[in-house]
C-alpha positions as a Markdown table, in Angstrom:
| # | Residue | x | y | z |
|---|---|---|---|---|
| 1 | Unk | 0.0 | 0.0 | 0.0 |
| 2 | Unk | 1.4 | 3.5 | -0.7 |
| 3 | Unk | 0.8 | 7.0 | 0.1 |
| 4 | Unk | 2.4 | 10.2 | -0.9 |
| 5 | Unk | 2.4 | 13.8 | 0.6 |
| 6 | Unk | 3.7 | 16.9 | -0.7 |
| 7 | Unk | 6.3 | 18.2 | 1.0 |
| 8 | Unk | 8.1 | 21.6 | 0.3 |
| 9 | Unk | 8.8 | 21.7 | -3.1 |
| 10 | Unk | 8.7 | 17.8 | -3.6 |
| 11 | Unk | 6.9 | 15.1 | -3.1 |
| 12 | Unk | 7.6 | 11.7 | -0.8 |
| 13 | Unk | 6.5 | 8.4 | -0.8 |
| 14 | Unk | 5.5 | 5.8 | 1.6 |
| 15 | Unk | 4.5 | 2.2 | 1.3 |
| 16 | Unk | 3.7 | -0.7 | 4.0 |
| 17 | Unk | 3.4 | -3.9 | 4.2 |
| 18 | Unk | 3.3 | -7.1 | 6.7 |
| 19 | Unk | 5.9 | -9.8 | 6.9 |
| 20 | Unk | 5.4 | -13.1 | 7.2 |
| 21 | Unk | 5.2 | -12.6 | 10.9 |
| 22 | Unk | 2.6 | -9.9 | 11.1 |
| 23 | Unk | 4.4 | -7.3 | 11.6 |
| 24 | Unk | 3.9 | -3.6 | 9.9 |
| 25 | Unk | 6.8 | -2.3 | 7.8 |
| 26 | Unk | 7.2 | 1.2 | 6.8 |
| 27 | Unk | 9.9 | 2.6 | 3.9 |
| 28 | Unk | 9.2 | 6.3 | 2.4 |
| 29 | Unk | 11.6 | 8.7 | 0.3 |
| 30 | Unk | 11.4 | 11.9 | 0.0 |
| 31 | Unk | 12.8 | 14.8 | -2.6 |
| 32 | Unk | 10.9 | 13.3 | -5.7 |
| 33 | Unk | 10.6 | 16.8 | -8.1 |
| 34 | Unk | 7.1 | 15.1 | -8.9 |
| 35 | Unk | 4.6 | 12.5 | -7.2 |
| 36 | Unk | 4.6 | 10.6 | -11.1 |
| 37 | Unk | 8.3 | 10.1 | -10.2 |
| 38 | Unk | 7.4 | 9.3 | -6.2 |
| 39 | Unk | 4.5 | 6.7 | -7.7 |
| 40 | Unk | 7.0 | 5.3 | -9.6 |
| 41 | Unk | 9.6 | 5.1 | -6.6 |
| 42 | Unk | 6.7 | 3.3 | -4.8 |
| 43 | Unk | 5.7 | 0.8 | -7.6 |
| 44 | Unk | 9.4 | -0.3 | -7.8 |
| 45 | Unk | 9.7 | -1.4 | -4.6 |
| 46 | Unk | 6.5 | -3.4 | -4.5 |
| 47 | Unk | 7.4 | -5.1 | -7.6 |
| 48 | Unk | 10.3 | -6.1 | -5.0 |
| 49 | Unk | 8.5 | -7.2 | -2.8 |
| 50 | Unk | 5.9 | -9.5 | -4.8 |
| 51 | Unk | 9.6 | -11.0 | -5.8 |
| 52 | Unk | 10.0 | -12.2 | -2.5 |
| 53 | Unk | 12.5 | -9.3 | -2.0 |
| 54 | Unk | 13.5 | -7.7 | 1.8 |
| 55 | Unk | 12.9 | -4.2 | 0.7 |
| 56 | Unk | 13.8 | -3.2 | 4.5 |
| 57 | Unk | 17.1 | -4.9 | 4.8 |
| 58 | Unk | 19.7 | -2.0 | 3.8 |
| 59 | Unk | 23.7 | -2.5 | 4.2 |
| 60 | Unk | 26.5 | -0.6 | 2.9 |
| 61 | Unk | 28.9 | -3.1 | 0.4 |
| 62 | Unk | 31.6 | -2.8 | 2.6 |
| 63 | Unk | 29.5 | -4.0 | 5.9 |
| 64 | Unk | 28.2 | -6.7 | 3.8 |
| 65 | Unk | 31.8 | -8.2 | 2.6 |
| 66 | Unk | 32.9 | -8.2 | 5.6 |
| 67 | Unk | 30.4 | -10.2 | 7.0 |
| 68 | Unk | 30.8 | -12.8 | 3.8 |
| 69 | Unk | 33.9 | -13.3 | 4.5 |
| 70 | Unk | 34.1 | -13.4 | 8.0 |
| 71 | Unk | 31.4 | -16.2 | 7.7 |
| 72 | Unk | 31.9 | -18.1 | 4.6 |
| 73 | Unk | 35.7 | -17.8 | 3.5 |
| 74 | Unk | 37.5 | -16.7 | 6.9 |
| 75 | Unk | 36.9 | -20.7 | 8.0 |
| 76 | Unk | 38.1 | -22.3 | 5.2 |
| 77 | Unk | 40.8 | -20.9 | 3.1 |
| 78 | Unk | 44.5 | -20.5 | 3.7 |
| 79 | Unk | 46.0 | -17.3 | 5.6 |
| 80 | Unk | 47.8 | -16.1 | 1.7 |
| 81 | Unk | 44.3 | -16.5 | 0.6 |
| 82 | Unk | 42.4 | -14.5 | 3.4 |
| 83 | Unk | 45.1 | -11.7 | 2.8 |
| 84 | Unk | 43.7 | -11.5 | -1.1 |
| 85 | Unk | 40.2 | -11.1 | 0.7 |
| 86 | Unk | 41.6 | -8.4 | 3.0 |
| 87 | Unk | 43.3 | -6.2 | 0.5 |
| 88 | Unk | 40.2 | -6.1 | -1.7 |
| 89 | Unk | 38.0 | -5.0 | 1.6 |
| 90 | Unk | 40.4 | -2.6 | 1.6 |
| 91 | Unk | 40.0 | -1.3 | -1.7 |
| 92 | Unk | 36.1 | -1.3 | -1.6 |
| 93 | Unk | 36.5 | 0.9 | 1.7 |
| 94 | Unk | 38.6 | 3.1 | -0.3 |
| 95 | Unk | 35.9 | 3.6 | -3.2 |
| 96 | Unk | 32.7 | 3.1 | -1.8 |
| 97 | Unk | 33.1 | 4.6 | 1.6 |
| 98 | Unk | 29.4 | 4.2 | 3.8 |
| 99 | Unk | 27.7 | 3.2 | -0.1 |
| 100 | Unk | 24.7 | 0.6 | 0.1 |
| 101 | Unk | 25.2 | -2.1 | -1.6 |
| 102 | Unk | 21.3 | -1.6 | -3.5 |
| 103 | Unk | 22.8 | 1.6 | -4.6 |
| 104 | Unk | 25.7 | 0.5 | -6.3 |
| 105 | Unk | 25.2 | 0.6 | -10.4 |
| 106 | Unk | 26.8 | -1.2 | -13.1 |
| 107 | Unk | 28.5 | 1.7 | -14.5 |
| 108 | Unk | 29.8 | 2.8 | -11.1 |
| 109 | Unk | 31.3 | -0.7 | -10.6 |
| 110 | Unk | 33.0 | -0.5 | -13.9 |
| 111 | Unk | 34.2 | 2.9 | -12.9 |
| 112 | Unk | 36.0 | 1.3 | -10.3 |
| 113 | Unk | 37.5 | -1.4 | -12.3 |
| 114 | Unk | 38.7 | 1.5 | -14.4 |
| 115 | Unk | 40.1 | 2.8 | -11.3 |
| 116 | Unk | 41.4 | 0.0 | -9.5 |
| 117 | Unk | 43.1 | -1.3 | -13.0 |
| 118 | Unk | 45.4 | 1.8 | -13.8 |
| 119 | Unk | 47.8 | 0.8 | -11.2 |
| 120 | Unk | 47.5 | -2.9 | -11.2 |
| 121 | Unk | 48.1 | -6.3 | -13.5 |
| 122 | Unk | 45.6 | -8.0 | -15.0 |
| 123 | Unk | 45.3 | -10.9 | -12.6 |
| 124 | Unk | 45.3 | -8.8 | -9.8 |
| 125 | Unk | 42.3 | -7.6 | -11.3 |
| 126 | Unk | 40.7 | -10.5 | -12.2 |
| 127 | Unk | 41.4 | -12.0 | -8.4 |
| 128 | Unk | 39.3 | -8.7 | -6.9 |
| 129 | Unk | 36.8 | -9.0 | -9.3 |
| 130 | Unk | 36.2 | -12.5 | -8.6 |
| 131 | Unk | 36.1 | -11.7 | -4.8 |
| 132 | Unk | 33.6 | -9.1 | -4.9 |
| 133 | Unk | 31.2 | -11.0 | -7.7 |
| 134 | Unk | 31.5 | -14.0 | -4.5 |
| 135 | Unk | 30.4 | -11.2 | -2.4 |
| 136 | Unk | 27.0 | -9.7 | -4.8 |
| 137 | Unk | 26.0 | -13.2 | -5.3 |
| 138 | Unk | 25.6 | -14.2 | -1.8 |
| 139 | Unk | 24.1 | -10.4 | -1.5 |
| 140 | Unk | 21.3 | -11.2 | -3.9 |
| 141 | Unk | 20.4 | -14.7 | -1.8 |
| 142 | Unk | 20.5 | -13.1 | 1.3 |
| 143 | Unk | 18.2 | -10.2 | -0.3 |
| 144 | Unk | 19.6 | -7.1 | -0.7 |
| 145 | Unk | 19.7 | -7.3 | -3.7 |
| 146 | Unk | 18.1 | -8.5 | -7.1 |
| 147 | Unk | 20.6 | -7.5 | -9.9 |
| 148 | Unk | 24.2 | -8.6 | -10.1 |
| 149 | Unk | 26.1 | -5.3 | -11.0 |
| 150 | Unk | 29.3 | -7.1 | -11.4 |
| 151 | Unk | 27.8 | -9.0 | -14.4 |
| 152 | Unk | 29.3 | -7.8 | -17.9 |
| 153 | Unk | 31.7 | -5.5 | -16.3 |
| 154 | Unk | 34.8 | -5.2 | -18.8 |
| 155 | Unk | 38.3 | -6.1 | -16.7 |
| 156 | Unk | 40.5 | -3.0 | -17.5 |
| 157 | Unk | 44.0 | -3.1 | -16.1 |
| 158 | Unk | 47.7 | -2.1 | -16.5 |
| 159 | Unk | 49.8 | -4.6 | -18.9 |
| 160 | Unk | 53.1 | -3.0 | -17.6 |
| 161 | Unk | 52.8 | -4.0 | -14.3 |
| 162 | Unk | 52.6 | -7.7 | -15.4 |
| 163 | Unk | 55.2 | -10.0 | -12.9 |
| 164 | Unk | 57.3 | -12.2 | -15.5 |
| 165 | Unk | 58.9 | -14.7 | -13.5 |
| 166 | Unk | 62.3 | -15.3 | -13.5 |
| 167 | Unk | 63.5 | -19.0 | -15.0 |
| 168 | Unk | 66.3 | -21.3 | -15.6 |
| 169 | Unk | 67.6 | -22.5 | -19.2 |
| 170 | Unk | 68.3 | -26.1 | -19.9 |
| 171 | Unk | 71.8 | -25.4 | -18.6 |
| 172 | Unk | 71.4 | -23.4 | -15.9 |
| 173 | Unk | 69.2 | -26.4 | -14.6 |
| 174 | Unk | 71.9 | -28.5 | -14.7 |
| 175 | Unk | 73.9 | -26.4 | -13.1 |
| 176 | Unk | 71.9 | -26.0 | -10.2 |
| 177 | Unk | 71.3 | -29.5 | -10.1 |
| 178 | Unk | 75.0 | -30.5 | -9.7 |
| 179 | Unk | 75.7 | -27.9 | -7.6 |
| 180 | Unk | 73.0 | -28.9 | -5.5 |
| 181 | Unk | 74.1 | -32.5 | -5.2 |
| 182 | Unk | 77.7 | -31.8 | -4.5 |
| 183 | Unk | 76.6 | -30.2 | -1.5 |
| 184 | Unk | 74.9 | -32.9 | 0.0 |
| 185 | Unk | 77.0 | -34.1 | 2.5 |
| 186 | Unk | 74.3 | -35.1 | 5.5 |
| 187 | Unk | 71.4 | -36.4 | 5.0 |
| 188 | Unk | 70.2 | -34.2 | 7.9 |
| 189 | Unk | 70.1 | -31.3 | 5.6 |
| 190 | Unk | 67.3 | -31.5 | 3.5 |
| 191 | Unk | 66.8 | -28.1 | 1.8 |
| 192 | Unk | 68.8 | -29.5 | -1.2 |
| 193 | Unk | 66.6 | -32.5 | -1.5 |
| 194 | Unk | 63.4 | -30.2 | -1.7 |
| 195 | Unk | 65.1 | -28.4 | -4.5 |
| 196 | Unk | 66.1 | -31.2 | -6.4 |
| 197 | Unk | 62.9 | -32.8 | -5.8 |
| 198 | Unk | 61.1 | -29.6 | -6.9 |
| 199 | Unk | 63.3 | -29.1 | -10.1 |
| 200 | Unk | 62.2 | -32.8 | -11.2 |
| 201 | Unk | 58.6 | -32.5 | -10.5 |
| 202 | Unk | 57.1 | -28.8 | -10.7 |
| 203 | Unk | 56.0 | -29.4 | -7.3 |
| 204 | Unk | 54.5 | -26.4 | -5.1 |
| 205 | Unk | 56.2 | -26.0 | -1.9 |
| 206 | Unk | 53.9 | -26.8 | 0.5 |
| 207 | Unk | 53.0 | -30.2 | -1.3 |
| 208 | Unk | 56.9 | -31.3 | -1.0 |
| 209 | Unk | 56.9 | -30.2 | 2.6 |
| 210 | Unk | 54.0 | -33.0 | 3.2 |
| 211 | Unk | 55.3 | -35.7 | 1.4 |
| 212 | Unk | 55.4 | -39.0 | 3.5 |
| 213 | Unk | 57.5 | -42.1 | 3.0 |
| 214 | Unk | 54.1 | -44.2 | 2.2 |
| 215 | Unk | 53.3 | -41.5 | -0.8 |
| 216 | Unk | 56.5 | -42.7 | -2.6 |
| 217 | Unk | 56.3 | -45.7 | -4.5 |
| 218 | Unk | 60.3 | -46.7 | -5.6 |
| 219 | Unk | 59.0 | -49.6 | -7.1 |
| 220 | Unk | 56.5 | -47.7 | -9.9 |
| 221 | Unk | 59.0 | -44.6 | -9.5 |
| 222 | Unk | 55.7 | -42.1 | -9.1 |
| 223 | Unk | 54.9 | -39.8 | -6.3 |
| 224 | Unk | 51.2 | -39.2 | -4.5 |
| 225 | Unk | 50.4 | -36.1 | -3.7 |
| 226 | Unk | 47.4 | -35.8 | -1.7 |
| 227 | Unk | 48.1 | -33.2 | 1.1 |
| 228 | Unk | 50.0 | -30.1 | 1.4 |
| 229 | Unk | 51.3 | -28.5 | 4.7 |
| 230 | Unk | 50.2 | -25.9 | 6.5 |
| 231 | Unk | 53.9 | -24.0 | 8.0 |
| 232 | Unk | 51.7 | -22.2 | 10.6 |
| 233 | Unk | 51.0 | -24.6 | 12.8 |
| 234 | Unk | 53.3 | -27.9 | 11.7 |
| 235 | Unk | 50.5 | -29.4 | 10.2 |
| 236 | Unk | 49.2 | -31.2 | 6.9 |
| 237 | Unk | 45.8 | -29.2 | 5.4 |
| 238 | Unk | 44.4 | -30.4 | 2.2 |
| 239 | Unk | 45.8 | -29.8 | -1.2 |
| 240 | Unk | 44.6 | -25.8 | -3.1 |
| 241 | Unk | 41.7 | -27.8 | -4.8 |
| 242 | Unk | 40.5 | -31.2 | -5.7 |
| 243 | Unk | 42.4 | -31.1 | -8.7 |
| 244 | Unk | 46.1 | -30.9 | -7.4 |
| 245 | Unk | 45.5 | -34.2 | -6.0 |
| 246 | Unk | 47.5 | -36.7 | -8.4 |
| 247 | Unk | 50.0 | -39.2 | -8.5 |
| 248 | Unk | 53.0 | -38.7 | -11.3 |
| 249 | Unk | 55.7 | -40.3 | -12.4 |
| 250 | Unk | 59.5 | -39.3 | -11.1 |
| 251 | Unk | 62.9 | -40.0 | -12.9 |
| 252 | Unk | 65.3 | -42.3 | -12.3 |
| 253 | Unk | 68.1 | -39.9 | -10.3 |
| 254 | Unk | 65.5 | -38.3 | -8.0 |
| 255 | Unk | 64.4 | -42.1 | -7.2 |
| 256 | Unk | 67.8 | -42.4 | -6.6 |
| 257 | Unk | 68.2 | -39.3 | -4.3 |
| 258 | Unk | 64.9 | -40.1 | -1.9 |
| 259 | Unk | 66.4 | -43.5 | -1.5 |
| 260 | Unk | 69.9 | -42.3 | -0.5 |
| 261 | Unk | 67.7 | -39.7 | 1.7 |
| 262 | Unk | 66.1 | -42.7 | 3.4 |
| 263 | Unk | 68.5 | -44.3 | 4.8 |
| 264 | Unk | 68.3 | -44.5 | 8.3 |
| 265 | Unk | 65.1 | -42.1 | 8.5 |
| 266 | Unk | 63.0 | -42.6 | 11.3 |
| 267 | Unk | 60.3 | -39.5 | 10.7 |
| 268 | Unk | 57.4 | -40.2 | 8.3 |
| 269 | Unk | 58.1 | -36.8 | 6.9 |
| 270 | Unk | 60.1 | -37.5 | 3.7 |
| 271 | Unk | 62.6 | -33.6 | 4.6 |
| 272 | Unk | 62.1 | -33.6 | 8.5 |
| 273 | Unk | 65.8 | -31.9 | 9.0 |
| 274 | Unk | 68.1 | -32.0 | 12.2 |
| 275 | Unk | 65.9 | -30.3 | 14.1 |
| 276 | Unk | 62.7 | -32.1 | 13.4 |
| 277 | Unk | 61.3 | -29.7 | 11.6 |
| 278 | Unk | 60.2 | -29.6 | 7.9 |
| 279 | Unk | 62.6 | -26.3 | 6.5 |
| 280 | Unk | 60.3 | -23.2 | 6.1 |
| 281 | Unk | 60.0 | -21.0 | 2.7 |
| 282 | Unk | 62.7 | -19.0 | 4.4 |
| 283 | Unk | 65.2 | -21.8 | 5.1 |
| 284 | Unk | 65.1 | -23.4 | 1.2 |
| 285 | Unk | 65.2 | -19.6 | 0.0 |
| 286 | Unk | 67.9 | -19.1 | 1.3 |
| 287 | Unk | 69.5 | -22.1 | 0.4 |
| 288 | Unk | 68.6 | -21.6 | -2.8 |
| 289 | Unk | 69.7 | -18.1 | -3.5 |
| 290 | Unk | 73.0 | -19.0 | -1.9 |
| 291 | Unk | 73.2 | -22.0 | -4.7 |
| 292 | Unk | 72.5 | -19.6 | -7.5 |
| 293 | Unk | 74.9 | -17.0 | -6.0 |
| 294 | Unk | 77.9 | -19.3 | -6.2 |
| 295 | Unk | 77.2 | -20.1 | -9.7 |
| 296 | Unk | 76.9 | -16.7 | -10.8 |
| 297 | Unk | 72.9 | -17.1 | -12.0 |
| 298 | Unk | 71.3 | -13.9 | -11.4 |
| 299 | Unk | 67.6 | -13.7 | -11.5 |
| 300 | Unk | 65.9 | -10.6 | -10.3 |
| 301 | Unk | 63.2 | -12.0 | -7.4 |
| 302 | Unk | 64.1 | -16.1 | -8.5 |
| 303 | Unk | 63.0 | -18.0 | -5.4 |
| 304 | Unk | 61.8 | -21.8 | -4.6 |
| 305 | Unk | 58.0 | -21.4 | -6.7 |
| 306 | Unk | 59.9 | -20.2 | -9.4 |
| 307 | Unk | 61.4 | -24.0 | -9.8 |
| 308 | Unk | 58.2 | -24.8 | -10.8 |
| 309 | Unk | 57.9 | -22.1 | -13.9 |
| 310 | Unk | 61.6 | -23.6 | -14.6 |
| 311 | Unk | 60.6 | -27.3 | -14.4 |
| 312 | Unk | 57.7 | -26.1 | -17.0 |
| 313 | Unk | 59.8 | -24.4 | -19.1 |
| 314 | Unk | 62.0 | -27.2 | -19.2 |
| 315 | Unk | 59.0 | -29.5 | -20.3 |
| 316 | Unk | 58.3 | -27.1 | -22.8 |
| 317 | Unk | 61.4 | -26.9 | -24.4 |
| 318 | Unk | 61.3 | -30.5 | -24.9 |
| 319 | Unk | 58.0 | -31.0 | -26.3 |
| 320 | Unk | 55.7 | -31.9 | -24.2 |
| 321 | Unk | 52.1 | -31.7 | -24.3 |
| 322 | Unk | 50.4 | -28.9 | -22.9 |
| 323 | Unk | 48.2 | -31.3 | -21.3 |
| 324 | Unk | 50.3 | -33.8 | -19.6 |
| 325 | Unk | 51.6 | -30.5 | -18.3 |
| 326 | Unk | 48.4 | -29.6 | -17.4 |
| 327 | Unk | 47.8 | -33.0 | -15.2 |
| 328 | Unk | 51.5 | -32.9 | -13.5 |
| 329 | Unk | 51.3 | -29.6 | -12.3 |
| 330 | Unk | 47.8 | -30.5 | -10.5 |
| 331 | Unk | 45.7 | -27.9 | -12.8 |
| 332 | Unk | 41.8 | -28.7 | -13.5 |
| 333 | Unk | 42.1 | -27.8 | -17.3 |
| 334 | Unk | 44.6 | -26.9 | -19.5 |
| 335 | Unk | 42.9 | -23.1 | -19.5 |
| 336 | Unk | 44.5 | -22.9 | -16.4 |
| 337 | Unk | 48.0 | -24.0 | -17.2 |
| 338 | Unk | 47.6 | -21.7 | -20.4 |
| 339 | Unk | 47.0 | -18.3 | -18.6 |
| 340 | Unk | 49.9 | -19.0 | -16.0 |
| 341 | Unk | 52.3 | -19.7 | -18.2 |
| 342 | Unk | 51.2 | -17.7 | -21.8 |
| 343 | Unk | 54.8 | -16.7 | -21.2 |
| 344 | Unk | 56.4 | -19.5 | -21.8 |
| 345 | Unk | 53.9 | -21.1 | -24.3 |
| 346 | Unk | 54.6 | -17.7 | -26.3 |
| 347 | Unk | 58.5 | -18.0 | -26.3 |
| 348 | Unk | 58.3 | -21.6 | -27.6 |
| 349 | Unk | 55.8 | -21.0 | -30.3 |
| 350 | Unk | 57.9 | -20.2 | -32.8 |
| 351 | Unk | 59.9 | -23.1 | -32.0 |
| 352 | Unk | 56.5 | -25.0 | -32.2 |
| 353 | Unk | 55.5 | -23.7 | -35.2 |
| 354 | Unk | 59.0 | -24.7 | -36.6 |
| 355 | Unk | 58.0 | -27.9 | -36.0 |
| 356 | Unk | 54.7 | -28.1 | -37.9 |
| 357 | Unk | 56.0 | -27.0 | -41.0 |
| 358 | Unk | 58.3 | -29.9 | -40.8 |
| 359 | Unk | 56.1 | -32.3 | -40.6 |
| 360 | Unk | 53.8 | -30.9 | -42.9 |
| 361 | Unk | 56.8 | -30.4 | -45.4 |
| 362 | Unk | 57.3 | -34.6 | -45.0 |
| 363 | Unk | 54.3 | -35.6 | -46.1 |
């Protein structure tokens, strides 16, 4: 039911209605120029609420995100990943200071793409944007709203300030790899395992630092990986997603390494070192700058994940299928693998292309 009053030199609106409780709601605006304008305020929002829509629940974006995350990501995700959610609360405080989320627009989100993209690469973009879509979609189940303004919003952002990660050559890998081997001289220290093991494999960090005795199989030569570890607290947490569960297959000299590395071993932990501890990011860091530092390799911000980019470029260079790439590096699809490392894939397309002439050429 609505009323409307002249007020001044405008005109305000007011409906009512009951909830499902029996209670009496009230919402009016005021400041319409003309009461066709305040009728048309007024059928709006009881077209909301014959849609089943909470017309009286009001909360600014930022309130609301805070509260989805708190409740639905804070309890589940990993302490890198609640820092993503953070920094994009951040942001949204910055832009839409004390704004309700039902007032947001389409355009005024893609303003602040705009905004928000000038300084920043395009996956940082695309990881806010993804947050914050999370954050409208829960919004429009819990009511507040009924339109997703994030939906065909146009990612803008700044190609400079893409991070190309540093790699290793063929011969710089073997380079590293000897050096790394010459200075084993106690099993006890097992940052050079983990780098050897991660130069073989493309394995992330915290998956190596989980790996058990029982998820090695030296007769089949293949690893399991089924569990990652979580540094915080000493503990083993679940792999990133259901995907980077997998077993693959492991050469001959690392077979060779993990059984010299188990001789004697009494932990289940595959690198528990001499102090019974798994070595942190910081310890095989530092390990591994101080490898690359006696062999003269210098890569601006090389450190232990950027094995993995290496161990892919390395694949790359040989030939191998984008999708058995795909599948050892725990990806769901080969999208995945493609957008990470578009790098590489572009430096070896010529050498690619090279190839298909070739064979074409044979026939």
């Amino acid at each position: 039911m609505a009323n409307y009053k002249k007020r001044g030199n405008g005109w305000q609106a007011r409906i009512s209605w009951y909830s499902g409780d029996g209670q009496r709601h009230n919402k009016s605006k005021a400041g319409f120029p003309t009461k066709l304008l305040a009728k048309q305020w007024a059928t709006e929002q009881e077209a909301k609420l014959n849609q089943g829509v909470n017309i009286g629940k009001e909360i600014t974006l930022v309130d609301y995100y805070d509260q989805w995350v708190k409740t639905y990501k804070e309890p589940k995700v990993a302490p890198i990943t609640m820092h993503l959610y953070r920094l994009t609360g951040n942001r949204l405080k910055t832009y839409f200071p004390g704004v309700k989320i039902k007032d947001i627009t389409r355009g005024q989100y893609q303003e602040f793409i705009n905004w928000y993209g000038k300084d920043h690469a395009p996956q940082s973009v695309k990881k806010l944007n993804m947050a914050v879509r999370g954050c409208v979609r829960s919004a429009i189940l819990d009511d507040y709203l009924i339109k997703d303004f994030t939906q065909g919003v146009t990612l803008t952002a700044n190609d400079s300030k893409k991070v190309k990660v540093d790699y290793l050559n063929l011969a710089e890998i073997k380079q590293l790899i000897e050096a790394t081997q010459a200075g084993i001289t106690k099993h006890r220290y097992t940052s050079r395992y983990m780098i050897l093991t991660a130069i073989y494999t493309g394995m992330r960090l915290s998956e190596i630092q989980a790996l058990t005795w029982k998820d090695i199989d030296f007769i089949h030569h293949t690893i399991s990986i089924n569990k990652s570890w979580n540094a915080a607290d000493r503990s083993f947490k679940p792999t990133k997603n259901k995907s980077s569960v997998r077993t693959i297959k492991i050469n001959h000299k690392l077979i060779a390494l993990l059984k010299q590395l188990a001789v004697g071993r009494q932990s289940n932990l595959v690198f528990m070192n001499q102090y019974g501890t798994v070595p942190t990011s910081n310890a095989v860091n530092k390990t591994l700058r101080s490898l690359l530092e006696a062999l003269n390799i210098h890569r601006s911000g090389f450190h232990f994940h950027s094995l993995r980019h290496s161990h892919v470029a390395l694949l790359l260079a040989k030939g191998v299928d984008i999708y058995a790439i795909s599948k050892r590096l725990g990806h769901s699809n080969t999208a995945t693998t493609s957008q990470i490392y578009a790098y590489l894939i572009d430096e070896y397309k010529d050498q690619t292309d090279n190839q298909i002439v070739t064979i074409l050429d044979n026939i």
